[in-house]
Every structure is written in C-alpha cells, then in structure tokens.
C-alpha positions in Angstrom: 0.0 0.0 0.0 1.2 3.2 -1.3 0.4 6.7 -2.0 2.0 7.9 -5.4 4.0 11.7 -5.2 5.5 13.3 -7.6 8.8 14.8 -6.4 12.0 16.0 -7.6 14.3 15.7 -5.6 17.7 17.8 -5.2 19.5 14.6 -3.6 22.3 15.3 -0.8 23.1 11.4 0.7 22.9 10.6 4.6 24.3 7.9 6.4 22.7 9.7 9.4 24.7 9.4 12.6 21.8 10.8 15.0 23.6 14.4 14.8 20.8 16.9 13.6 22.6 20.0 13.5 23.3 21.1 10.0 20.9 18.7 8.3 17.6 19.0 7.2 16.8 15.2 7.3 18.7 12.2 8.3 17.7 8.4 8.1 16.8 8.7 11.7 13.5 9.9 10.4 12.7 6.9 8.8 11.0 4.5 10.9 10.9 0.8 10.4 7.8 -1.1 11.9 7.4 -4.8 11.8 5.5 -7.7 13.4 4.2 -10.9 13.1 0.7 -11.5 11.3 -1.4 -14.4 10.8 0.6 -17.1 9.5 -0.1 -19.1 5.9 -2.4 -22.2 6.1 1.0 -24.1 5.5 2.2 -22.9 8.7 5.0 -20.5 7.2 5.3 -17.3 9.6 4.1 -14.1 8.2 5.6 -10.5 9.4 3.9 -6.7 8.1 6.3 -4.4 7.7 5.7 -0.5 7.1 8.1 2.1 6.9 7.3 5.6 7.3 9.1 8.7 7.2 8.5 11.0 10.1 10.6 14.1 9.2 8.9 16.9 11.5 10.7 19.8 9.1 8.7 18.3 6.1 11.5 16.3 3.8 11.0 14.1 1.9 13.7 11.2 1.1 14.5 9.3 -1.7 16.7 6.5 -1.9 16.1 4.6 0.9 18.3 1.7 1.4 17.6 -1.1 4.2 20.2 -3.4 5.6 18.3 -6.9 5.4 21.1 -9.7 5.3 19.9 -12.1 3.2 16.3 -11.1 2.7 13.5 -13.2 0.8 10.0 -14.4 1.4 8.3 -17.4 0.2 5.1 -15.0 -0.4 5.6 -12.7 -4.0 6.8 -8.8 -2.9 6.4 -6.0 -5.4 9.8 -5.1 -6.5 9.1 -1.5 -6.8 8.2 -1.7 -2.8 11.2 -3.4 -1.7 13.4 -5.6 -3.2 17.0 -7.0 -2.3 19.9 -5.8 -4.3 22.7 -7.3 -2.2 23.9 -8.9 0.9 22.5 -6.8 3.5 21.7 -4.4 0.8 17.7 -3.8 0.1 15.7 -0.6 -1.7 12.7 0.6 -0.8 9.9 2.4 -2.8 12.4 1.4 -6.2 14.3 4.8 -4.8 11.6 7.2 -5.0 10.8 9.8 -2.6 8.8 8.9 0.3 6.9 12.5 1.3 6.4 13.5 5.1 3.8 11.0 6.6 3.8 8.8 3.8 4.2 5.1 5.2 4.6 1.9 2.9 3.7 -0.9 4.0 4.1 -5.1 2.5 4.4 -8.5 4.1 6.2 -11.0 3.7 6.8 -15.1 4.9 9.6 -16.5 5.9 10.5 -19.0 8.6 12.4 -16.1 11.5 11.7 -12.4 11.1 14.5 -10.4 9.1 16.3 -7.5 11.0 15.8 -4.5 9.1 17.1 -1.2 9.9 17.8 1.9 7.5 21.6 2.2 6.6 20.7 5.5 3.8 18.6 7.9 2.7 19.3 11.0 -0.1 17.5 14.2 1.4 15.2 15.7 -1.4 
C-alpha cells in the first residue's frame, strides 16, 4: 500500500549518525515497523512491515536503502516496494521519494523475522 508523489528531488546522501545540526533530514527519520501476522495455512510465519518517514521539518527522502542480510519471502513482494539488491543491501519504494507522513507498508513469509534497519537515505 502506497500513496503515489511526484517529487524531484535535489539529492544530498545521509548515512545519518543521530547528529541533527546542519541537516535538514537524516535516516533517523525513517522509521521501520514490523511484526508478526497471521501465518499461511501451511504454517510459514508471516511478518507486516511498514516504513514511514516521520521528518517533522517536512523532507522528503528518496533512496532509501535497508540493511536486510539475506532477505526473501516465500510470499511474492512488489519489486518497486522493496526488493534486495545485495547482501544486506535492500531498496525501498524502487528509490523514490517517500513524502512526510507517507508510510509503505508489505508483508512478507519467511520462517524467523529479518532484521531491518535503515543504513541510507538522499534528502530531497
């Protein structure tokens, strides 16, 4: 679930290291939510995850990269939500901007929940 923007963005990259001062937005103000759901008839755990930026100064952020170790799921997840492009390496959104408030949201099934935290962001 997704609501579509249409942004440009004039991209300046953070790796965000909790220090505000300076910088309009930092990957501190995205916020990863996950937890388990009803699991599939076969058994295999299920796990909703939304992700939502929360940027009080109103920025939006583009580019959002995850680190998910080796994340799959057994259950089909739109590519342009979030896909893995690496070890420990997955994009969000297929690197569009995600506006103030806007949250996205998938599942996915797997047998143990993934860690997922955000390791980048580009401030638009």
């Amino acid at each position: 679930m997704l609501r579509k923007h249409a942004f440009t963005c004039n991209v300046k990259a953070d790796t965000g290291d909790g220090n505000r001062i300076g910088t309009a937005c930092s990957k501190d103000d995205i916020s990863i939510v996950q937890g388990a759901t009803a699991p599939l008839p076969n058994g295999i755990p299920s796990y909703r995850v939304q992700i939502l930026n929360v940027c009080v100064s109103g920025c939006s952020m583009s580019n959002i990269h995850v680190t998910c170790g080796w994340f799959s799921s057994t259950r089909l997840i739109n590519p342009r939500v979030f896909r893995r492009l690496d070890y420990d390496d997955c994009l969000v959104n297929d690197g569009k901007a995600l506006a103030p408030g806007e949250t996205l949201s998938f599942q996915y099934t797997n047998s143990f929940q993934y860690p997922l935290s955000v390791s980048s962001v580009a401030c638009c």
